[in-house]
C-alpha positions in Angstrom: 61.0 22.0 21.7 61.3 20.3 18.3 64.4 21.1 16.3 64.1 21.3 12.3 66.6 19.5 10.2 69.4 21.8 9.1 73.2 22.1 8.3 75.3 20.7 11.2 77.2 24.0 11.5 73.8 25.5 12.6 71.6 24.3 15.6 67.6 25.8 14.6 64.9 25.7 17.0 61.7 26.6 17.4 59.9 27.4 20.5 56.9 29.3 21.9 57.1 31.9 24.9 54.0 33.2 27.4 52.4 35.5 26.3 52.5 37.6 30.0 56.5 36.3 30.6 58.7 38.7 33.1 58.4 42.0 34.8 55.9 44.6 33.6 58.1 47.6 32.6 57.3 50.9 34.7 56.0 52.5 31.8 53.6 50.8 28.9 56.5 49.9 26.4 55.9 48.8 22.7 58.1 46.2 21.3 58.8 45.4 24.7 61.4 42.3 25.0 59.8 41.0 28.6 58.3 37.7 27.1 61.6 36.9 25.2 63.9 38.4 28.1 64.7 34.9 30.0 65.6 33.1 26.6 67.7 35.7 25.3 69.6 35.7 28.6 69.7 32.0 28.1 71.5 32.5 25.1 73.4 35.0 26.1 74.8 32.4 29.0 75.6 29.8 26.7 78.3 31.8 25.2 80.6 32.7 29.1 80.2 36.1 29.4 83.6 36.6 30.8 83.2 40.5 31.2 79.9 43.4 30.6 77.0 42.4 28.2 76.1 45.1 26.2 72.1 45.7 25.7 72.3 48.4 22.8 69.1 49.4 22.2 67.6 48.7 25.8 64.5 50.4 26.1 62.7 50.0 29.7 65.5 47.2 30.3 63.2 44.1 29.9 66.6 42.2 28.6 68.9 44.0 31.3 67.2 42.8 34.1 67.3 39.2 33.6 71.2 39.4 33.7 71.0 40.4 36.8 73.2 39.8 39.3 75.6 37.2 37.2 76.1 39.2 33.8 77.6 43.0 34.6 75.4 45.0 32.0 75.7 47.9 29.3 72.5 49.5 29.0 72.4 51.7 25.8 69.4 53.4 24.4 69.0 56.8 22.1 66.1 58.1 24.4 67.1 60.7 27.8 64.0 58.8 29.9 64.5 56.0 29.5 68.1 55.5 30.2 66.9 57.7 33.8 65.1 54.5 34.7 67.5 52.3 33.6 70.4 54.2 35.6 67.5 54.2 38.7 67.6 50.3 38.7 70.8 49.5 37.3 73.2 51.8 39.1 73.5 52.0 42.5 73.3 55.6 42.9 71.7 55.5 46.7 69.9 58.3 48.1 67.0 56.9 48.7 64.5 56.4 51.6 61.3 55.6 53.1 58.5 57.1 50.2 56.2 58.3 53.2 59.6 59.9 54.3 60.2 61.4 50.9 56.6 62.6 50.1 56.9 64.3 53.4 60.0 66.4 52.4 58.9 67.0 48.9 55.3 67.9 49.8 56.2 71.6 50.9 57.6 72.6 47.9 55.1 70.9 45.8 52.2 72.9 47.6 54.1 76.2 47.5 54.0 75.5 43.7 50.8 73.8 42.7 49.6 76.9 44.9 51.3 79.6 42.2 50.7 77.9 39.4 46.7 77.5 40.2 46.7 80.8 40.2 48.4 81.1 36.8 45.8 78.5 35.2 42.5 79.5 37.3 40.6 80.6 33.7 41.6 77.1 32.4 40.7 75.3 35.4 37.4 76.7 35.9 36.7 76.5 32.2 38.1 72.6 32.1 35.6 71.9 35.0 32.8 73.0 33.3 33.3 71.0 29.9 34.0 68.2 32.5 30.4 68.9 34.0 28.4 69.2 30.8 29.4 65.8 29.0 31.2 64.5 26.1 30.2 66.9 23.7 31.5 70.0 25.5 34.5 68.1 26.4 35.1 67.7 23.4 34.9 71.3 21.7 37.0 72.4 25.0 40.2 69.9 23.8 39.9 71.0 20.1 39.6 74.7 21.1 42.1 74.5 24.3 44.9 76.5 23.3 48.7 75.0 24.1 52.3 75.8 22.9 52.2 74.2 19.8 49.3 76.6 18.3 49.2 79.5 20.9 51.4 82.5 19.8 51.2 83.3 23.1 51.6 80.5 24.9 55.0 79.7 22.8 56.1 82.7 24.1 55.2 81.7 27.9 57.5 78.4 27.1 60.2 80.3 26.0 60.3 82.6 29.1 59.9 80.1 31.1 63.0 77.9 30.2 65.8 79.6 32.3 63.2 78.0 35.5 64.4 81.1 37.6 61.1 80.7 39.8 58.7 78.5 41.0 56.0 79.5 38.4 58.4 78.7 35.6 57.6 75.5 36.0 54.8 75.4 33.9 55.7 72.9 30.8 53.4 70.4 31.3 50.9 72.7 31.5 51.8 74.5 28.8 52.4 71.6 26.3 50.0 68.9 27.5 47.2 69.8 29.5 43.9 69.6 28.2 44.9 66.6 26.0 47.2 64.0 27.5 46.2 65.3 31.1 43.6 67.1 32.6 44.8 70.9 33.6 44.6 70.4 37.5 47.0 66.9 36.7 49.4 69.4 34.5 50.0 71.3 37.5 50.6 68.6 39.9 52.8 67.1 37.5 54.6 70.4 36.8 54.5 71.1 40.7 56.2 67.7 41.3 59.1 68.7 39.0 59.8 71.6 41.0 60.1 69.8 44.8 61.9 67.2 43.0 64.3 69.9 41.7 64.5 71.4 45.2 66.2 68.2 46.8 70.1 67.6 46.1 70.6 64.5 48.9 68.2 62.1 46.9 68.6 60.0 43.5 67.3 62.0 41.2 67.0 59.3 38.9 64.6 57.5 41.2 62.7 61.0 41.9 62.0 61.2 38.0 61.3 57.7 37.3 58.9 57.6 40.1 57.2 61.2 38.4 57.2 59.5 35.1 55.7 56.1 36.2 53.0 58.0 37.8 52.3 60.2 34.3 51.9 56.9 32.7 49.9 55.7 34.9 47.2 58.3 34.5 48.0 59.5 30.9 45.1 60.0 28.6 46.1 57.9 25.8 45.4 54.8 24.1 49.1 52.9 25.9 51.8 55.2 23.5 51.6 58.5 23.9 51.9 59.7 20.2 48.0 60.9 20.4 45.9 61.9 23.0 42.1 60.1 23.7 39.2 62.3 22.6 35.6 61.9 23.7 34.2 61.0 20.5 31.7 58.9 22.1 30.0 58.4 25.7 32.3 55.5 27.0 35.7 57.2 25.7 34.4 60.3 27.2 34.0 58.1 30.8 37.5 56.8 30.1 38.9 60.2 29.9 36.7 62.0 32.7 38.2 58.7 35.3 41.7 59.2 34.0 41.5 63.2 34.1 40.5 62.3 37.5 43.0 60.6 39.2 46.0 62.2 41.6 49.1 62.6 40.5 50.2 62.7 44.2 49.1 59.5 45.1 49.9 57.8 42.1 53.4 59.4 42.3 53.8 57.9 46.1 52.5 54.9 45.0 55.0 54.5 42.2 58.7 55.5 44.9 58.1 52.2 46.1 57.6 50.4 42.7 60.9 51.7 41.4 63.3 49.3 43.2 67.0 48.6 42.2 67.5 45.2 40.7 70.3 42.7 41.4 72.7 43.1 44.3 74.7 46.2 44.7 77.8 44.7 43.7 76.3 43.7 40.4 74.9 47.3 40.3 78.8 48.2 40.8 79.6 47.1 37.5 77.0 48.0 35.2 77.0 51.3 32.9 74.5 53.1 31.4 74.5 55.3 28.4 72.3 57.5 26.3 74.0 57.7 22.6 73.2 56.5 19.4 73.7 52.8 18.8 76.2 53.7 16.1 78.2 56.8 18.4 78.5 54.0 21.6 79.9 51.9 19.3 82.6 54.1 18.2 83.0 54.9 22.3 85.5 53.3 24.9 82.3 52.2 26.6 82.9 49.2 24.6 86.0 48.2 25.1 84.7 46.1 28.7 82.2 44.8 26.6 82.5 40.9 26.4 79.0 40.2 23.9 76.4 42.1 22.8 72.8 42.0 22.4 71.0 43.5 19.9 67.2 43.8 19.4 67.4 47.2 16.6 64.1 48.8 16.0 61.8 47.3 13.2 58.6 49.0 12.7 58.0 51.8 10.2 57.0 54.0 12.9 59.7 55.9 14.8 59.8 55.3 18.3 60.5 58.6 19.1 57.1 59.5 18.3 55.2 56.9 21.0 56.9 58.4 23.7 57.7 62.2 23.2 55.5 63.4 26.1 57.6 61.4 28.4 61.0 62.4 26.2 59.8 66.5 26.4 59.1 65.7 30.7 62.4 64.5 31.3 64.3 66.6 29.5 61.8 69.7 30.6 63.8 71.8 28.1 60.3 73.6 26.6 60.9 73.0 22.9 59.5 73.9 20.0 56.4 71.5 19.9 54.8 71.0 16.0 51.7 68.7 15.3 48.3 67.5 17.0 50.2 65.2 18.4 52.5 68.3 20.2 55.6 66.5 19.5 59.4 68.3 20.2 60.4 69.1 16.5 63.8 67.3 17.4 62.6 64.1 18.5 65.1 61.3 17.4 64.9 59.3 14.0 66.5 56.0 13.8 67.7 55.0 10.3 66.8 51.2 11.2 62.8 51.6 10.5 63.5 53.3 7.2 63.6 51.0 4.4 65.8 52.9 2.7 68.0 53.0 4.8 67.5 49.8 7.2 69.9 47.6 5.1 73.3 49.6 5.4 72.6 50.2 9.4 72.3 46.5 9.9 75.2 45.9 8.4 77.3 48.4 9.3 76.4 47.1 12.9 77.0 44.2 12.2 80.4 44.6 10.0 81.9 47.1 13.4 80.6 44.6 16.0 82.7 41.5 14.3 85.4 43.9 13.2 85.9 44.2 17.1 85.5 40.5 18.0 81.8 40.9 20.1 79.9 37.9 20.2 76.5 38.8 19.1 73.3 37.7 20.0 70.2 39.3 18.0 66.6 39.4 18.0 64.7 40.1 15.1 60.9 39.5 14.1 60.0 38.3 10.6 58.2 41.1 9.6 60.2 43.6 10.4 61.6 46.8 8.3 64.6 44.5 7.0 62.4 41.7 5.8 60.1 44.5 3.7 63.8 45.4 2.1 63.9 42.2 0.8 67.2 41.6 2.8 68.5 38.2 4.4 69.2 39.2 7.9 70.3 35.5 8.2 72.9 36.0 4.8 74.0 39.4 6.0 74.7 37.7 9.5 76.5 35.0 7.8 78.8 37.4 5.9 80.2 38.7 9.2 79.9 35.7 11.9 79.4 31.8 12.4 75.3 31.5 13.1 76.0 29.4 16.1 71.9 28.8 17.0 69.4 30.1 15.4 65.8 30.4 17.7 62.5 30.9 16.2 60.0 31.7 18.6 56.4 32.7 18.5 55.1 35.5 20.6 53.1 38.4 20.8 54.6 41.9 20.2 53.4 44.8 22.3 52.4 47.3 19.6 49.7 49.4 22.0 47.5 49.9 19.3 50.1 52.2 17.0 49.7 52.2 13.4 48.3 48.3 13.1 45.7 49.2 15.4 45.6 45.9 18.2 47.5 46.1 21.2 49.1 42.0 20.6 50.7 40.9 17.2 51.4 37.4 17.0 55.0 37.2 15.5 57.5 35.0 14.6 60.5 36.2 16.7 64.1 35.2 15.3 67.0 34.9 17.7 70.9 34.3 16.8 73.9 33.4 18.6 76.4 34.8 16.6 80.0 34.0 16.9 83.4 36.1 15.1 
């Protein structure tokens, strides 16, 4: 560590993380915090949390599950699935068991399903199979051609009557929304299948049900690590990629994954924690925040709106059948964060920052230098500064997980800046 020179009111450091640091979230995460987790806890720590630590924008919990078990956590974040993995390892909810034990109950209902549904689908299946068969070029004129709810007159109308789930065969929305594209028809209907024997069980954490069906749709998802486009078989080896992944059971994977899904800490830490699924702005208007003791804060920074990277996992969760626009078959009401707009980016980062120190909350906040703020020509360290003492102030290279969105490489070496922030 070598430490520039600077003000004495301001300790600046600069430092360099793994590149492969901490956990590997259950589902492919861009922007994930894992590399930086175990120095932003350090920072955290050198402030006494005396009470919880809020983690507003928490994504798959990267930052969270560091605390664990000495720092009783907040875990905030705008998306439903997300915060159903992060109440799954962060709660201690119980109900679970042995996943040979679970798979065993579940696996009725599952087959009384998949069995219904199959029928349903049998024209798609068969014709699926054959583009499968005859190679990339037919594979690809069946996904352009394969009709789904967000072009199919009539298949809009089977989501709609399908959304009061008043039998088995309702439970179609994967099928309806995604096959074809992100899965392969016969995965659809496991998936969908799945949904319903999870659905059928009342004595189990339902939280760990989903996040063990989600984990296992990312696992063999047809897409390039997001999910705001599908792979197509524009080419022999993409075509391999997609025939291997179209492959693969959901069943299995789905087994596989209950065991991966393990609470973290000790239960009395999991005791303490809360989690919560509002905007940043709405939790902190809530009395959710009045057993907060600090805050960290890692606000989105990209141009591209989260929201759209992970609405196939957003529209599962919620299994709501929506009105789905684009080639991308995104829920029309997907959320929109006012922190990637550039308009807009400079008046959310300081109006949280201005509420936070109105209410006393230590801060700690991550930000990388080319982020959305930066582009607005804003100081994020003078807007700080206006609001808090800038106790520390870390600068850390490390590589952002972008998963190939809109830059196009997986890794972005960045310049990550972190601040301890004191009223």
């Amino acid at each position: 560590m070598t430490v520039a020179a600077t003000s004495p009111a301001v300790k600046r450091e600069r430092r360099r993380v793994s590149r492969f640091a901490g956990e590997s979230p259950p589902v492919r995460y861009m922007g994930t915090k894992r590399a930086l987790a175990p120095i932003v806890r350090e920072a955290l720590a050198s402030l006494s949390p005396d009470g919880r630590v809020a983690d507003l924008f928490s994504g798959m919990g990267s930052v969270t599950a560091t605390l664990a078990p000495d720092y009783p956590v907040l875990a905030n974040d705008a998306l439903s699935f997300t915060t159903a993995f992060a109440r799954a390892r962060f709660l201690d909810e119980g109900g679970r068991g042995r996943p040979v034990d679970v798979a065993r109950r579940l696996r009725p209902a599952f087959q009384e399903c998949y069995a219904a549904l199959c029928k349903q689908f049998a024209d798609r299946l068969r014709a699926e199979k054959q583009a499968l068969a005859e190679g990339s070029e037919s594979l690809r004129v069946y996904m352009e051609e394969a009709p789904h709810a967000g072009t199919s007159p009539e298949w809009a109308a089977s989501a709609t009557a399908s959304r009061p789930l008043r039998r088995a065969s309702d439970y179609r929305l994967i099928a309806l929304y995604f096959s074809g594209a992100y899965f392969s028809t016969r995965q659809a209907l496991e998936l969908d299948a799945l949904r319903y024997a999870i659905d059928t069980v009342s004595d189990l954490s339902r939280d760990w049900l989903l996040s063990a069906w989600l984990a296992a749709a990312g696992a063999v998802v047809n897409a390039p690590g997001h999910v705001a486009q599908f792979l197509k078989p524009n080419g022999e080896a993409v075509y391999q990629r997609v025939s291997r992944q179209w492959r693969r059971s959901i069943w299995e994977t789905f087994v596989d994954r209950l065991g991966a899904v393990q609470p973290v800490g000790t239960r009395k830490w999991r005791a303490q924690n809360r989690v919560t699924n509002l905007d940043v702005f709405d939790l902190l208007e809530s009395a959710e925040m009045d057993c907060v003791s600090m805050v960290y804060a890692d606000p989105p920074y990209t141009k591209d709106q989260y929201s759209r990277f992970y609405h196939v996992y957003e529209t599962m969760y919620m299994y709501d059948f929506p009105d789905s626009v684009g080639a991308g078959r995104y829920r029309s009401d997907r959320f929109h964060t006012t922190f990637s707009a550039l308009g807009t980016v400079r008046a959310s980062f300081s109006d949280l920052v201005s509420r936070l120190a109105e209410r006393g909350k230590p801060l700690v906040l991550s930000y990388p230098s080319h982020g959305a703020l930066q582009r607005a020509h804003v100081s994020l360290s003078h807007l700080l500064r206006k609001h808090y003492h800038v106790a520390r102030n870390f600068e850390i290279m490390m590589h952002h997980s972008t998963l190939g969105a809109s830059s196009g490489e997986n890794q972005k070496l960045t310049r990550e800046k972190v601040y301890v922030c004191i009223p």
